[in-house]
N, C-alpha and C positions, 0 to 999 in steps of 0.2 A: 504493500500500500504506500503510496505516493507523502510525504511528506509538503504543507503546507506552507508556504514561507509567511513568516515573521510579521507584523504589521508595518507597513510601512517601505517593505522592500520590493520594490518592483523588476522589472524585467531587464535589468541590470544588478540586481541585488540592492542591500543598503549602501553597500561601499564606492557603489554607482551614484547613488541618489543622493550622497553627499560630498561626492565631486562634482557634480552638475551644481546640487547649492552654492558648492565654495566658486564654480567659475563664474555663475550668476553675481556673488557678491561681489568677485572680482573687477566684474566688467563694470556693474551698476557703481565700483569706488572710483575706476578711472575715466568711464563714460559719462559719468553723470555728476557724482558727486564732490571728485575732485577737482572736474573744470570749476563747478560749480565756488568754489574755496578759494581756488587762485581769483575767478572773475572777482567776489568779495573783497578779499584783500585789497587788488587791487583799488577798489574804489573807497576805500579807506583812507582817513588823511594819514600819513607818514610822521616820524617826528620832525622830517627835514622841511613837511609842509607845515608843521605848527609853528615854525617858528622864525621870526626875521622878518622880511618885509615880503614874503609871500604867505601871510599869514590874512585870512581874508578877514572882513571887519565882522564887529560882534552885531547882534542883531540889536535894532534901534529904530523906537518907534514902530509902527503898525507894521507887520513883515507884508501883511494882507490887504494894506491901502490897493485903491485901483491905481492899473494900467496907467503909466505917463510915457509920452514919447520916447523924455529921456531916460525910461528903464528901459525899455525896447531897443534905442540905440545901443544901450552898455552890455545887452545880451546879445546884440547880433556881434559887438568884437568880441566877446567871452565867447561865443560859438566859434566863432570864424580859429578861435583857439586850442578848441577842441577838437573841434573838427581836423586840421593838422596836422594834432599829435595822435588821429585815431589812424591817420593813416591807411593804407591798402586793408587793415581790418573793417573797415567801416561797411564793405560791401554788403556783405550777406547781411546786416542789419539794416541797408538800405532795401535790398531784397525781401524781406523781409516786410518790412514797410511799405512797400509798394503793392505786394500781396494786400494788407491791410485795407489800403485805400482802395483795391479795388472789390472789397466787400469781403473780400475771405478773412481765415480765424486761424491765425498760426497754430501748430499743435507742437509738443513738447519735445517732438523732436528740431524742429527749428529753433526751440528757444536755446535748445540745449547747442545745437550747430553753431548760432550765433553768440552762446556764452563762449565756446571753446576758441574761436575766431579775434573775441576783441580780447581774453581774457592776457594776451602777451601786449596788448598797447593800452588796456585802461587804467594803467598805474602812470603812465605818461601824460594822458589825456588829463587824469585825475591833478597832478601835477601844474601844469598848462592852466587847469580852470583854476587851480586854486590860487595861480600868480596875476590871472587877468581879474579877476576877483579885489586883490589887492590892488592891484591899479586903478580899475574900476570905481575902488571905492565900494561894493556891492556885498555885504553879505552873504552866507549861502544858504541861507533860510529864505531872504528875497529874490534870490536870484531864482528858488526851486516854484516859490509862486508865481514869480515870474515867466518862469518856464509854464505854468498849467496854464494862463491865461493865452500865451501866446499858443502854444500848441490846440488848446480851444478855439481859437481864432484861426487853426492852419486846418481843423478838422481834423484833428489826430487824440487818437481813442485813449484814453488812463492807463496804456500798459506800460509796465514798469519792468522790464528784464531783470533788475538789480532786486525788484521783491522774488521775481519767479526765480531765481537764483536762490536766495535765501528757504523759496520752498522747496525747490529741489534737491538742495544740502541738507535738509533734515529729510527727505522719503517722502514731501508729500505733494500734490499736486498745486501748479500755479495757478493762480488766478489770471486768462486771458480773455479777459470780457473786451471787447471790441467796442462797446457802445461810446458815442461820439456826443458831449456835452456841447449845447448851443451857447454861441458865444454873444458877448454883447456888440450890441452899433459899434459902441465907440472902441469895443477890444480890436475888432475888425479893422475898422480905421488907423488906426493904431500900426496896425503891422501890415498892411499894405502896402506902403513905401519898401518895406523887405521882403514882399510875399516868397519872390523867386527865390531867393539866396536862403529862406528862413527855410522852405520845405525842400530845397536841398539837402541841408543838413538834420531836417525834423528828425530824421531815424534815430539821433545822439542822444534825442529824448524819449525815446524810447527804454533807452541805456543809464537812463539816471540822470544824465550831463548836462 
């Protein structure tokens, strides 16, 4: 009479079924998890960005007043700086974003494609924004409401690579809601003068930046 295996052991045995788990975690650490960690870091301030004169300003006053020209001018240089140091990474999260505008819903392997992509130039980018910043004059609390207002006005959706990062280095699913907030008259007005140059680079916000 035939002997029944064990619970749990299948047509490889157990010793099968937990080299298949251990390669699955292997890959889910370096395919997913670990881009996932360097992308973070990177966009981390350093201590060489906390300190000295590319140390951006503290936040002052309403971060959340409305849209003024001149915050829109100080974000189109602070992009135009970022945009630079993202360099040949920038693509696939322009791709990415072009997908978007034309009604489609990234899935988690794109987000994952385009964490792996910028994850060797966002610690540079991060760098860059955080000296035009200082120049600027700009906080990065105003600069980040800054960034929703304008990206409101460019028709570009709440997602956020750097959160869906964050859920992917803990196991769990991003949030990539696509839905597109209506912007005001005057936010629109506002960034017209840069429409072209601003949704060129819109994918950076995508990215946190």
């Amino acid at each position: 009479m035939r002997q029944r295996r064990g619970v749990g052991c299948g047509c490889f045995g157990c010793g099968g079924s937990l080299l298949v788990l251990a390669v699955l975690a292997a890959v889910a650490w370096f395919v997913v998890i670990r881009p996932a960690q360097q992308f973070l870091a990177g966009m981390r301030p350093t201590q060489t960005q906390s300190q000295g004169s590319q140390t951006p300003a503290p936040p002052s006053g309403n971060v959340q007043a409305p849209l003024t020209a001149a915050d829109v001018q100080k974000f189109v240089r602070i992009r135009r700086d970022v945009r630079t140091a993202l360099g040949e990474s920038f693509t696939g999260a322009q791709e990415v974003y072009a997908q978007i505008q034309a009604g489609q819903t990234p899935n988690i392997m794109q987000v994952i494609n385009v964490v792996r992509q910028v994850g060797s130039s966002v610690g540079a980018a991060r760098t860059a924004q955080a000296a035009a910043l200082a120049r600027e004059k700009m906080s990065l609390e105003r600069y980040a409401a800054v960034r929703t207002d304008v990206n409101r006005a460019l028709g570009v959706p709440d997602i956020n690579f750097a959160k869906a990062a964050e859920a992917l280095q803990k196991g769990q699913s991003p949030d990539l809601n696509t839905t597109v907030k209506t912007a005001s008259a005057q936010e629109k007005a506002l960034v017209a003068p840069f429409q072209k140059e601003l949704t060129a680079t819109a994918a950076a916000g995508l990215l946190g930046l």
